[in-house]
N, C-alpha and C positions, 0 to 999 in steps of 0.2 A: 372420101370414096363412098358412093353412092350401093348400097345393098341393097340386090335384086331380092326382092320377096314374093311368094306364092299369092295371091290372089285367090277366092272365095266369092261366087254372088248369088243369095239364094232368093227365091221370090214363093211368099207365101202370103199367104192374107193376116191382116192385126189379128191377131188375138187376143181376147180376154178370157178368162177362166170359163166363165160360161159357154163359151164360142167354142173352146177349146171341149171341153166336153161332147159339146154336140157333133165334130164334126172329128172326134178318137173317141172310141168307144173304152171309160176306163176299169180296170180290173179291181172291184172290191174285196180286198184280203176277208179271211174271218181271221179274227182276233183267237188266238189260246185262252181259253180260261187260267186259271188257278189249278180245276180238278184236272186239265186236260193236261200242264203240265205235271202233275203229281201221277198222274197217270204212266204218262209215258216213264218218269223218271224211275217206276217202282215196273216198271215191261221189264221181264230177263226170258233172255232166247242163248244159243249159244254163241253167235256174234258178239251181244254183249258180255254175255259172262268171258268170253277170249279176252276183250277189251280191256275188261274190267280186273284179270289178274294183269296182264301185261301193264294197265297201269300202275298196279302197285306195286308191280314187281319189275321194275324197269330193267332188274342182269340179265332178264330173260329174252328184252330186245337185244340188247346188245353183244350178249353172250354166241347168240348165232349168227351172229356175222363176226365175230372175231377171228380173226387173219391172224395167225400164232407165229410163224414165220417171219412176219413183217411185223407186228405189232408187239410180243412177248421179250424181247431183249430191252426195247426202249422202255417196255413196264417195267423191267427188273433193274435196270438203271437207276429207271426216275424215283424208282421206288426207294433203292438205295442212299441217294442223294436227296430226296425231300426228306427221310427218317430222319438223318443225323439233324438238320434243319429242326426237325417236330422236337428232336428231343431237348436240343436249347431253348428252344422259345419256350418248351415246355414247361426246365426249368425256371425261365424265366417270368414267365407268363403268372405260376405257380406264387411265387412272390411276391405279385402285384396283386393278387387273391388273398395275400395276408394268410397263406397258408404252407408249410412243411411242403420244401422243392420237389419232394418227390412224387406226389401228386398229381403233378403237371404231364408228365408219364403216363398217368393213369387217363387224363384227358386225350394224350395222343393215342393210345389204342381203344378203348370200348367204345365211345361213337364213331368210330370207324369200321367195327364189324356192322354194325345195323344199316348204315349209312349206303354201305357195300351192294345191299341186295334192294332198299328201297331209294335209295338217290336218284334224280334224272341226268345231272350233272355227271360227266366223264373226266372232269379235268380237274378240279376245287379238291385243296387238301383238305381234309374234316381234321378240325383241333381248336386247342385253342387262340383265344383273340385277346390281345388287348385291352383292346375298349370293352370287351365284357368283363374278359379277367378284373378291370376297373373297378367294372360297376358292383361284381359280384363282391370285390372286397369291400368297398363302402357298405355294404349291408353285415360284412362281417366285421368287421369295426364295429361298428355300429352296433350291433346283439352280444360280440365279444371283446372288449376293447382290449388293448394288450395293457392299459395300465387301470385298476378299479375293476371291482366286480363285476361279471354278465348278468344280461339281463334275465330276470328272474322265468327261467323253463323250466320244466320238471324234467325234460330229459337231459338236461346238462349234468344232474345228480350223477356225480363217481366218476365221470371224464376229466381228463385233462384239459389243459386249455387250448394246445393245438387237438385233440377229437371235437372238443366241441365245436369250434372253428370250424372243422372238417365236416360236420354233422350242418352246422348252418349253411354251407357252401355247396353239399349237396343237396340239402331242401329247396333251398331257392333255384337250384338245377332242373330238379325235380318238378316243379311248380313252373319253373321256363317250360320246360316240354309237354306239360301240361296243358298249358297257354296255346304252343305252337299248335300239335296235334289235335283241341276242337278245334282251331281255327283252320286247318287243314281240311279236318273231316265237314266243317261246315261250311267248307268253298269259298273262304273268304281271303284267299293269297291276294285279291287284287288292292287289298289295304297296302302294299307297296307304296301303290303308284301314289299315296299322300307324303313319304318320302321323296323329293325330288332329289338333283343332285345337287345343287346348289346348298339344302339344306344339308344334306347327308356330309357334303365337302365342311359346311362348318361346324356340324357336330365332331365330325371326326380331329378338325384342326382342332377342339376346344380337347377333346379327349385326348390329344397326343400331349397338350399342354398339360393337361392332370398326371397322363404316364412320365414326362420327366420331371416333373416334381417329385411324384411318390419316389419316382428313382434316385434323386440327388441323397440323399439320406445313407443311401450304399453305395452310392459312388465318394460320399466326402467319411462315409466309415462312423456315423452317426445315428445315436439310437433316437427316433424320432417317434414318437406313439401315433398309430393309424387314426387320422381324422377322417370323418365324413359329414356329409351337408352343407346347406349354405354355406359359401367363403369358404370351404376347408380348402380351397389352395391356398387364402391370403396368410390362413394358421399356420399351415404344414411350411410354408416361407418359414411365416413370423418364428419358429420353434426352431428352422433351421439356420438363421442369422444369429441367431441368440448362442446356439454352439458352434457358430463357426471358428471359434478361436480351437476347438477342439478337435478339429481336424484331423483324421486318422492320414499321414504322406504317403503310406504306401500303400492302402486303399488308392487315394487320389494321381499317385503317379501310375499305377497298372491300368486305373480306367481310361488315365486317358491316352496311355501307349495306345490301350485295345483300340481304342474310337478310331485312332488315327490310323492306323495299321490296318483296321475292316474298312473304313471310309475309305481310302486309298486302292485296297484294292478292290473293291464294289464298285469304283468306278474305272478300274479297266474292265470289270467282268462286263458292266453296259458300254465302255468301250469296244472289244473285241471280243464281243459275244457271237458275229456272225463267225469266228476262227475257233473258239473255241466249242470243244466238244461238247462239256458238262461244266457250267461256273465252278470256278472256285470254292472252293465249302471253307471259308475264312473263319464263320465265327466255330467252325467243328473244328480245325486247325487250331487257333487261339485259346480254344477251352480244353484241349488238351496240354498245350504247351504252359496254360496258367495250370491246370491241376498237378502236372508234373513239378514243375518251382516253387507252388504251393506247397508240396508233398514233401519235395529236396532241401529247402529251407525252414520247411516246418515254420510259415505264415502265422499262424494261429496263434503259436504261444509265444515267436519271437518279438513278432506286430501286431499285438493284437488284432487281427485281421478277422473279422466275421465267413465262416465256411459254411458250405451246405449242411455238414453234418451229416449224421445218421441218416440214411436212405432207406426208406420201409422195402424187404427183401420180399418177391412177390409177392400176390393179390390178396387182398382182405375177404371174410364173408362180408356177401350182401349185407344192406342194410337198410330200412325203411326209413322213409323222412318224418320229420316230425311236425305233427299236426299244429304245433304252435309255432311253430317257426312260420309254417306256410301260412298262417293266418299275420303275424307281424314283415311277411315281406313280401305281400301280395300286390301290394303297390309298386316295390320294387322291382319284383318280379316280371312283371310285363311290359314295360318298357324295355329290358333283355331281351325281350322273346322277341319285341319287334325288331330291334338295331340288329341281333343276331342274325334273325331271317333279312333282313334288309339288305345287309352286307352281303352275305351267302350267296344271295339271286341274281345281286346286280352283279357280283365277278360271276359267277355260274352266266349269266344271259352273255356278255363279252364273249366268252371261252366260247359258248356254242352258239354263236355268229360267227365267227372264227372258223370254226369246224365242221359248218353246214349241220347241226341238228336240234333237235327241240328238246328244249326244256319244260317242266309244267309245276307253274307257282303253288299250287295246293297239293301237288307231290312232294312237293321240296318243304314243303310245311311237315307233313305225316313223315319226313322220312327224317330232320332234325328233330321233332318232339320225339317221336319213337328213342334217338339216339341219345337224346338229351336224360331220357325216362331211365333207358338203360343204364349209359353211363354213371348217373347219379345212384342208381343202388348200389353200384362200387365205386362209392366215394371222387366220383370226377366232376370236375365243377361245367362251366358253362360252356359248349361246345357251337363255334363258327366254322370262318373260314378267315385265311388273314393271305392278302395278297401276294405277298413276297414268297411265301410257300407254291402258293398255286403256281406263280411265274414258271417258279423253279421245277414244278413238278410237268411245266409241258412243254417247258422248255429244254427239258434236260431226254425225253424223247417221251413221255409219258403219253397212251391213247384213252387207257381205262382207267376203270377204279383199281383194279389189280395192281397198279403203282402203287396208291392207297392203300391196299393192303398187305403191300410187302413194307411200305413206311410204318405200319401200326404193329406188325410183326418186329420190325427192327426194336420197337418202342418195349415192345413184349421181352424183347431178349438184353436191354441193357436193364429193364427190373425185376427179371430174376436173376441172371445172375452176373451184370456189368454193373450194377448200380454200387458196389462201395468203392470203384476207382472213380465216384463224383463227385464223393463227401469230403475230398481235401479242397473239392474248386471255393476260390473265395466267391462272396455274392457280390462284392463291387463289380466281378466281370462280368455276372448274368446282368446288373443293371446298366454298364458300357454298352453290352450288346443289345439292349433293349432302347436305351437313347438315340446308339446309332443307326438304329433302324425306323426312328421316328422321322429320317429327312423325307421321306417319299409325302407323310402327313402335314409336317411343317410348312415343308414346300408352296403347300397349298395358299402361303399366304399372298402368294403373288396373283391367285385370282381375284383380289381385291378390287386393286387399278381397274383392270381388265370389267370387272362388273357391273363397276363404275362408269365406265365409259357406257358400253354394252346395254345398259339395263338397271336401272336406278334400284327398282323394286328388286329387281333378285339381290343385288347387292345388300339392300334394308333385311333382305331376310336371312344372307351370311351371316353378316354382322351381328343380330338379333339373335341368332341360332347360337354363335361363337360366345357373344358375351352371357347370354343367357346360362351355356352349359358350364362355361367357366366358373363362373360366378356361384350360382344357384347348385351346381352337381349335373351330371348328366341325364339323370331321371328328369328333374324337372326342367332344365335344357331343353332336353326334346319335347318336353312339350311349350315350350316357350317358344322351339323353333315351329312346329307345326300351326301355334297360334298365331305367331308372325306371318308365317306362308299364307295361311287362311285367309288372314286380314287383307293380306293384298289381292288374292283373289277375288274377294270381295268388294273393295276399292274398285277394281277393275272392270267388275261385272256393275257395279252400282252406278260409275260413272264414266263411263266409255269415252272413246273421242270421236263425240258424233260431228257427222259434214253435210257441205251440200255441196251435190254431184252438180257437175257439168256438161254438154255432151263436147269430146275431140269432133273438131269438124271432119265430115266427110267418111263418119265412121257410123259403128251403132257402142261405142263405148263411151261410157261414162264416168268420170274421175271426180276426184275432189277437184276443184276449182283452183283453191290454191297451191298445187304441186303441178299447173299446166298454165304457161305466158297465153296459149290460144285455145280458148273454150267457145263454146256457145251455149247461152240462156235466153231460151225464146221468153219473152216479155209475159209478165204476169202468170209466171210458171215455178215454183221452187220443189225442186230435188233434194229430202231429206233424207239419209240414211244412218242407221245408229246401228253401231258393230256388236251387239250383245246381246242376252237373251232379255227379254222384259219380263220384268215381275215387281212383286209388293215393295221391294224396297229403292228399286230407280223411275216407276213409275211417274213420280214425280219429277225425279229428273229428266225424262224426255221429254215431258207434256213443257217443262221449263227451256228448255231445249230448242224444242220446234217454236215456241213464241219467240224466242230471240233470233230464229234463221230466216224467218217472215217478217220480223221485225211489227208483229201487232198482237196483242190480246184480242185473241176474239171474241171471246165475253164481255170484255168491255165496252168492246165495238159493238155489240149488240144492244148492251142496255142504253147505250148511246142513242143509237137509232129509235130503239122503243121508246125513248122520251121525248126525243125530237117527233118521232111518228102519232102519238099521244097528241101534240102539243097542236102540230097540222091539223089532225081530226078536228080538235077543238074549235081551230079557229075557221075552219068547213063549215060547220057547223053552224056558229055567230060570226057570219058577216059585220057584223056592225062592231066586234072588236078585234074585226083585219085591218091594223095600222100600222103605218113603216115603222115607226117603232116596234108594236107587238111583234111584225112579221121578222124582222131583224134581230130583235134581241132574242127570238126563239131559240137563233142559234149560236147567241153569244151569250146568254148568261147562264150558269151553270143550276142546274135545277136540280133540286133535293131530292134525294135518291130517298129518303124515309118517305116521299108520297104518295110513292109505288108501291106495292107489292113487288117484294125481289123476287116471289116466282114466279112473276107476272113479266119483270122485265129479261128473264133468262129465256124466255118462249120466244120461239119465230114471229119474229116479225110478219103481223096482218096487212096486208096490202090489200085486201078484198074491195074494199069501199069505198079507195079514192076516185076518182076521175080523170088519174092518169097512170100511167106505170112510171111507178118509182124506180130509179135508178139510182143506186147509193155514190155511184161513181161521177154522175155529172156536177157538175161546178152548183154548189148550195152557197146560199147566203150566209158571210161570215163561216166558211167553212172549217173554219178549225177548231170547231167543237164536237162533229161529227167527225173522226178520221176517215179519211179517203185510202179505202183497200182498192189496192192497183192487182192486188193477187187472185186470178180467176181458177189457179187448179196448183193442187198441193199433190207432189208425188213422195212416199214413203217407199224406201227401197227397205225391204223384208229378209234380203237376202241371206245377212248374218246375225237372222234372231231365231234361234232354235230352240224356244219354246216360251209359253206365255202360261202366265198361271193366275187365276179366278181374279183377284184383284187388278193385275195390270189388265185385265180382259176389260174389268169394267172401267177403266178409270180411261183405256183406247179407246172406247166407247164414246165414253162422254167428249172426248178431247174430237173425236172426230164431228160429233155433231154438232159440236162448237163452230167448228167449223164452215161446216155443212148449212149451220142457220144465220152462217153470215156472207151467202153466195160463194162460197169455195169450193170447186169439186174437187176430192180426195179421193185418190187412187193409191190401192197397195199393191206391191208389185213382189214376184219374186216368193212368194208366202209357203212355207213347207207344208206339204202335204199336208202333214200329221196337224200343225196349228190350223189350217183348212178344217178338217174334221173336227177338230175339240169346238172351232169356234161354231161350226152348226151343229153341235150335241148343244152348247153354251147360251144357243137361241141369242147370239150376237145381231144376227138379222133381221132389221124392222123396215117399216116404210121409209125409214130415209137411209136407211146404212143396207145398202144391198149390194149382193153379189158380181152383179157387176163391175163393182167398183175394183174386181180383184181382175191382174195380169199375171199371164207366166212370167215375162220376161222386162225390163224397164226400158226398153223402146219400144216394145208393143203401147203401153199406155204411152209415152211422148206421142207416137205418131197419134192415135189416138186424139192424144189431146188439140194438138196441132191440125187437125182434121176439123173437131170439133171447135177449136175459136175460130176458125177462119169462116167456117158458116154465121157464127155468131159475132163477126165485129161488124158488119149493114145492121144488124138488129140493134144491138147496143148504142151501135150511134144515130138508132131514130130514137130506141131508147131514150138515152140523154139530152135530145134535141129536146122530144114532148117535153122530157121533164124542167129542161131549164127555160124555157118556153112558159110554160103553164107557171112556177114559182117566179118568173117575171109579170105573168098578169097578177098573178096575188102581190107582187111590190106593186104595182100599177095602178090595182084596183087601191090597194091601203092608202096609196099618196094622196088618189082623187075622194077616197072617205076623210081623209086629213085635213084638206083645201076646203070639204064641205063644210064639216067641223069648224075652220076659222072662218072663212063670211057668215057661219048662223051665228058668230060670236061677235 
């Protein structure tokens, strides 16, 4: 079936950039300084200063338009329902911290009052994470190990070993919010965008892989000492095959009731979630029903069964971090700041694409460092966002943060005074319920295949990101995956997949040649295009590039000519040693490039002084010493090189005049403004590379060109005629000096 299409004919004259100037008159921006930004940035009027509190006080936009009628039940709801949620995970989360469950409490309410008034986000539960909880217990492991002395602080002096613990887990909190907040205040949220998702997907799948390991340890009822660093998963195995004869049964049979019992119904809740009202609260159902049989059979002393224990009954005084801690986990520390913030933004950006509104990446910076600051002087460890929370919190009807802060309130009210009906739960079920909620993570291994197929490179940098954090720990993970990602980046930009266009007949478009059966390439013309920016480190490869898509060196074709041109002069010169021999083997025997001057044989070719016009093209004697260029005009399509830096400037340079001194006229097409302007700051233009050579568009230069040889094939081929003409009277002349030569003998 044939598709009727719109038609388009417009009729204007070729243009070249020059032309095009002359006959649009163009607008020269001024450029801002330095002072003129710093100027304006320090200007406060009351506009700005409105601006300036509403940004940082985001409840203040959203506060006045809040619809209480419509909006205030599904906050009291969602509220309700993501609490019981914060407070298991909390417990749980708390554990994976290598710290006293009750804690983890402490992290669901105090970054969430800060969070409340500076957040831009309306939807994202504020608590703990995972993958930080993770990271932040390998550093306490690590300063506190549960078996062997801590490392040597002055303020560990008189604490216990879970306050010290507590005191480490706040510092490095401390020190996270640190991190986040300059990086806030100094406008740098857009360090995101070096997290892609591709990386982000395989840090997180390597991090789900660390949380069920640290977890099997409470699920099989086995006391395993907290490892960190390099391989501490292959250890924290190695430690746990070695007791698995020791096996706690009834640890191992509640965990994995619980799994199967929450796995099961989590998946009718994503079954028949558009029916139901508010999910299922399974693991808040579960963790009552195990503290209660916990309580009724008294677990603890019958099974030995490990229990929460003692719950800290409300809030401790403030406390300040300790200056040597922050100094031994400074390294540590910022890689948190970032996966923390990273995570955060990218569900916050989802949720409010969603919901039609805007978020802002260096708010969301100042408003976790602030929380993170807070939290940490009352003992709360690292504060994200963890997906499964947030679902729930806006899916369950949630508009605001005011959900949030009736979840942080719920959080408030089971540690003063709900928290000792939590000290009978066993921990094998906070680590069930933390394994069963790694499917969403795990999952992720099916984007493999898929990135494979899709995308080699993204996949090299899954993989690299996965084994990397696995392996290595998550700290250096992440930088392992960033260096991966980097790498390819660079790969890509270093060696592009340059083409030569073609034009579709009957159009003004041009394609690669090889993705079209019907092209047209007008004779002695090539279309080179290279998809990426040029600079000092593919320079080379383009210049290598364009000699393979022309198929000549044209430096070499010049010292070529300059030797054969040399050798004519000479023999102009002495008549009497012009012999078919001489004349002949000029251009069959290869002549010693040490007798030149090499920068004598890179210079243009002199033609000044013959007594004919040399034409490189016409038929020479023994021609295949000199190669024969059939290519009269080279087009560079510019279109996807957005920008050019001091080195590839000159090294385009040289490559063009190369060109240029071996009869090739070279046309840029397509050139962005901004490289336009650098290259005339750059003094790129001399007598033979000039502005003309540059088009708007790449059939302005074809037609152009196509204009131009058609005036130029009668000349060329008197051209050629003189010249193979005239190099036949010099065979002519040499034969009958030859002949003379043998009768005087």
């Amino acid at each position: 079936m044939v598709t009727l299409r719109k038609q388009y004919a417009v009729a204007r004259p070729v243009y070249s950039e020059d032309s095009l100037a002359e006959d649009h008159e163009k607008v020269y921006r001024l450029r801002k300084t330095i002072l003129d930004h710093a100027r304006e940035y320090l200007t406060c009027d009351s506009k700005r200063a409105k601006n300036a509190a509403l940004s940082l006080l985001p409840i203040i936009g959203w506060m006045r338009i809040y619809r209480v009628r419509e909006w205030l039940l599904g906050d009291v709801v969602s509220g309700i329902s993501t609490g019981m949620v914060a407070i298991m995970q909390g417990l749980a989360f708390s554990l994976m911290a290598s710290l006293p469950a009750s804690y983890g409490l402490y992290t669901a309410f105090f970054p969430m009052l800060t969070y409340f008034f500076l957040g831009t986000s309306r939807h994202i539960s504020v608590g703990s994470f995972p993958v930080l909880s993770l990271m932040v217990g390998a550093v306490v492991t690590r300063l506190v190990p549960k078996e062997g002395p801590p490392a040597n602080i002055t303020g560990f002096e008189g604490l216990t070993q879970d306050q010290q613990r507590v005191l480490v887990a706040s510092s490095v909190t401390f020190l996270m919010g640190i991190f986040q907040l300059a990086m806030g205040v100094l406008q740098v949220g857009f360090i995101v965008v070096y997290l892609s998702d591709t990386l982000v997907s395989g840090f997180t799948t390597a991090a789900a892989v660390h949380i069920l390991v640290s977890q099997l340890k409470f699920v099989l009822g086995l006391t395993v000492p907290g490892i960190s660093g390099p391989l501490s998963v292959i250890y924290t195995l190695e430690k746990i095959f070695v007791q698995i004869t020791s096996t706690n049964i009834c640890d191992l049979v509640m965990s994995i009731l619980i799994m199967v019992v929450v796995f099961i119904v989590k998946e009718l809740n994503d079954k028949y979630k558009a029916k139901l009202p508010v999910p299922i609260p399974i693991e808040v159902v579960m963790t009552v029903i195990a503290c209660g049989v916990s309580y009724g059979f008294n677990f603890e002393t019958r099974y030995d069964v490990d229990v929460v224990g003692k719950m800290v009954s409300g809030y401790e005084s403030p406390i300040a971090p300790n200056m040597e801690i922050l100094q031994e986990s400074a390294v540590e520390a910022f890689p948190v700041a970032i996966v923390g913030f990273a995570v955060a933004f990218s569900v916050a950006k989802v949720y409010s694409i969603k919901h039609d509104y805007t978020i802002d990446g260096n708010q969301e910076l100042i408003a976790f460092g602030v929380s993170n600051i807070f939290g940490a002087s009352f003992r709360s460890f690292a504060a994200s966002t963890a997906l499964s929370r947030t679902a729930l919190q806006e899916s369950s009807g949630g508009k605001t943060q005011i959900a949030g802060l009736i979840s942080a309130m719920m959080a408030m009210i089971v540690t003063v005074a709900l928290g000792f009906l939590l000290e009978p739960l066993p921990t094998s079920v906070l680590g069930a319920l933390v394994i069963v909620n790694l499917k969403g993570m795990l999952m992720q291994f099916r984007e493999i295949p898929y990135l494979w197929r899709r995308d080699k490179s993204e996949c090299v940098v899954w993989m690299g990101t996965f084994v990397g954090a696995t392996l290595l720990g998550l700290d250096l993970g992440l930088a392992v995956g960033l260096g991966v990602e980097l790498l390819t980046v660079v790969f890509r930009t270093q060696f592009p997949r340059c083409s030569i266009l073609a034009n579709i007949p009957g159009t003004d478009l041009y394609k690669d040649r090889k993705d079209y059966m019907h092209t047209f390439e007008p004779k002695g013309v090539k279309i080179f295009r290279i998809p990426s920016p040029i600079f000092f480190a593919n320079i080379e490869f383009f210049r290598d590039k364009l000699v393979d898509a022309v198929g000549f060196n044209p430096l070499r074709v010049l010292r070529k000519r300059n030797k054969a041109l040399r050798e004519i002069k000479k023999l102009l010169k002495k008549e009497d040693d012009v012999t078919e021999r001489g004349l002949r083997d000029l251009f069959r025997q290869r002549t010693d490039g040490s007798r030149m001057d090499a920068e004598e044989l890179d210079q243009p070719s002199d033609l000044k002084h013959l007594p004919f016009r040399m034409d490189w093209r016409a038929e020479l004697p023994g021609n295949d010493t000199v190669p024969r260029v059939d290519l009269h005009s080279l087009i560079l399509d510019f279109s996807a090189v957005s920008f050019l830096d001091i080195s590839a400037l000159k090294g385009l340079k040289a490559a063009l005049k190369e060109f240029i001194h071996v009869d090739v006229d070279v046309y840029i097409v397509s050139c962005d403004a901004c490289i336009l302007e650098k290259l005339h700051s750059c003094t790129f233009f001399d007598d033979e590379i000039l502005t003309s050579m540059f088009f708007p568009t790449l059939h302005d230069a074809m037609l152009h060109v196509l204009d131009k040889s058609q005036g130029c094939v009668v000349r060329e081929a008197i051209y050629a005629t003189n010249t193979s003409v005239l190099l036949r009277k010099l065979d002519m002349h040499a034969e009958a000096q030859h002949r003379n030569d043998q009768s005087w003998s």
